[in-house]
N, C-alpha and C positions, 0 to 999 in steps of 0.2 A: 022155275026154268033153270034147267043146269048152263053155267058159267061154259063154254068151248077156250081152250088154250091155244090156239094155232101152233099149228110144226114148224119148226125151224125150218125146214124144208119152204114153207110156202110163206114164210115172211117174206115182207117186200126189203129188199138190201137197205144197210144204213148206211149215211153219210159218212167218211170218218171222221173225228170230232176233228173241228175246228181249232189251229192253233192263235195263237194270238195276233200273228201277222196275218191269217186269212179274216180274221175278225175287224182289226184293223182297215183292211181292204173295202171289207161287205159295209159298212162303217161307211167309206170313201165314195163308193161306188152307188150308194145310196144319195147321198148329199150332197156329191158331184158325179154326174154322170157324164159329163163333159168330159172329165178328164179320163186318160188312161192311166191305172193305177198298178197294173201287173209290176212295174217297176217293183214295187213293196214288194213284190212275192221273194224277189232273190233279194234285194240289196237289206230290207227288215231284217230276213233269216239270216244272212249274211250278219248285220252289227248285233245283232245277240247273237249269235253263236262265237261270235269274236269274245263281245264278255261272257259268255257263261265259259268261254276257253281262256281267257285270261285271270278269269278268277280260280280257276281248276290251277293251272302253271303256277302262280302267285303261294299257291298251298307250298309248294314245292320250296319257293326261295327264303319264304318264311322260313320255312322249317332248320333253317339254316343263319336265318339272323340276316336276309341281304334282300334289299330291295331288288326289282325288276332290271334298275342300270345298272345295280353293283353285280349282279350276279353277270349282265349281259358285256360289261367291263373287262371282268375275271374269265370269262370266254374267250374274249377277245386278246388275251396276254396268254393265256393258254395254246390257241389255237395258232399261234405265232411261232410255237418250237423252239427249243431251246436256243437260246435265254430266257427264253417268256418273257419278255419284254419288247416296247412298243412308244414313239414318241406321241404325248398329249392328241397331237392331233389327226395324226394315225389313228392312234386309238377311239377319239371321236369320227373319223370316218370310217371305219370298221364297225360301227355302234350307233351310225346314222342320225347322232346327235350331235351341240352345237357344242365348242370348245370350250365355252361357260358353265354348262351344264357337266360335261366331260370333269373341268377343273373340282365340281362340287364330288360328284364320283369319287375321283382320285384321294380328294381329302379325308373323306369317310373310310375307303378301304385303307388309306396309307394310316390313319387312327385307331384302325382295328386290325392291323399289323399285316394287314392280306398283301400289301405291294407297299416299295418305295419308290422314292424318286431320287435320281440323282444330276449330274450336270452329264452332257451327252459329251462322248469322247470327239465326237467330228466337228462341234457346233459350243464351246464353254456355255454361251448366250442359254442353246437348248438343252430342255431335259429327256430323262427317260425313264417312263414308267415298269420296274419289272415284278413281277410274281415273287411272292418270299415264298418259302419252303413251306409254310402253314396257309397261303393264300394255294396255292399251288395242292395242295392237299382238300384243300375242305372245293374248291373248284372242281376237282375231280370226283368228289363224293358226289357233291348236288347235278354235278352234269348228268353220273351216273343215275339217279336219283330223277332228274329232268327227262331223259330219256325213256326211264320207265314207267313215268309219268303223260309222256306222250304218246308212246303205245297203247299204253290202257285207254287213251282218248280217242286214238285211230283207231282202236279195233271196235269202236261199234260202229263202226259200217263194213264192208267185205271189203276184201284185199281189191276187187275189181272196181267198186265204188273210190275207194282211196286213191287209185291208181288214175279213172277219170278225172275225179275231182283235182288231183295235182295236176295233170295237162289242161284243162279249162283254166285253173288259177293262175298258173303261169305264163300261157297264151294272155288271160283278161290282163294279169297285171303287164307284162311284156307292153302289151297295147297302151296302156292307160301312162306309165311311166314314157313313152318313147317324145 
């Protein structure tokens, strides 16, 4: 008896595979069916896609010699305009970290000659953290660098996909922060 190959045509549709958060789920919904688990559907895909995008970004500052604050630091004295520079605690709320953590920042890059610090002209007590001319320099490489780094990460989805997903995120986070 000859073997028949069925036609693509009259296969029955396949599922499409299962990623690891709907597994997770089926998983859930199994073992508690009580509960409602759609949740995992966005907020799972949501914290992996945060790190598989955090570990993507991270290539970038590496390549460069700077942690995740020191580069997000060097942004933040950048973004400031000339003088590039910026008081400690400024610079920690521009960078949405604590002034402890900020102080560790500053010592690393003011050690690797990216910014100094001096006594503040309005305030002897306060200082002021500014960009040297080589911090100021390799900042402008990685941002370049950052940027196109991010592109490449936006563009697998369509410009229309990119474009919802910033108005949802920014709606959800608006909400969440308020």
């Amino acid at each position: 008896m000859e073997a028949t190959v069925p036609s693509a045509e009259h296969d029955p549709p396949q599922d499409p595979p299962q990623d690891r958060v709907a597994r997770i789920q089926a998983e859930w919904r199994r073992e508690r069916p009580d509960l409602d688990v759609t949740p995992q559907g966005v907020i799972g895909r949501l914290h992996r896609l945060a790190d598989r995008l955090g570990a993507e970004l991270r290539l970038v500052y590496d390549g460069y010699g700077l942690g995740e604050g020191e580069f997000d630091a060097l942004c933040a004295l950048r973004r400031a305009g000339e003088p590039f520079e910026r008081a400690p605690g400024e610079l920690a709320a521009h960078t949405m970290v604590t002034t402890g953590a900020m102080t560790k920042r500053i010592d690393r890059l003011e050690r690797a000659g990216l910014v100094t610090r001096r006594r503040s002209d309005d305030d002897q007590r306060g200082r002021i953290v500014a960009l040297t001319t080589a911090g100021r320099e390799l900042v402008d490489r990685a941002f370049t660098d950052h940027m196109r780094n991010e592109r490449r990460l936006l563009d697998l989805v369509t410009p229309e996909e990119a474009a919802a997903l910033e108005t949802l995120l920014t709606g959800w986070l608006s909400r969440l922060e308020e």
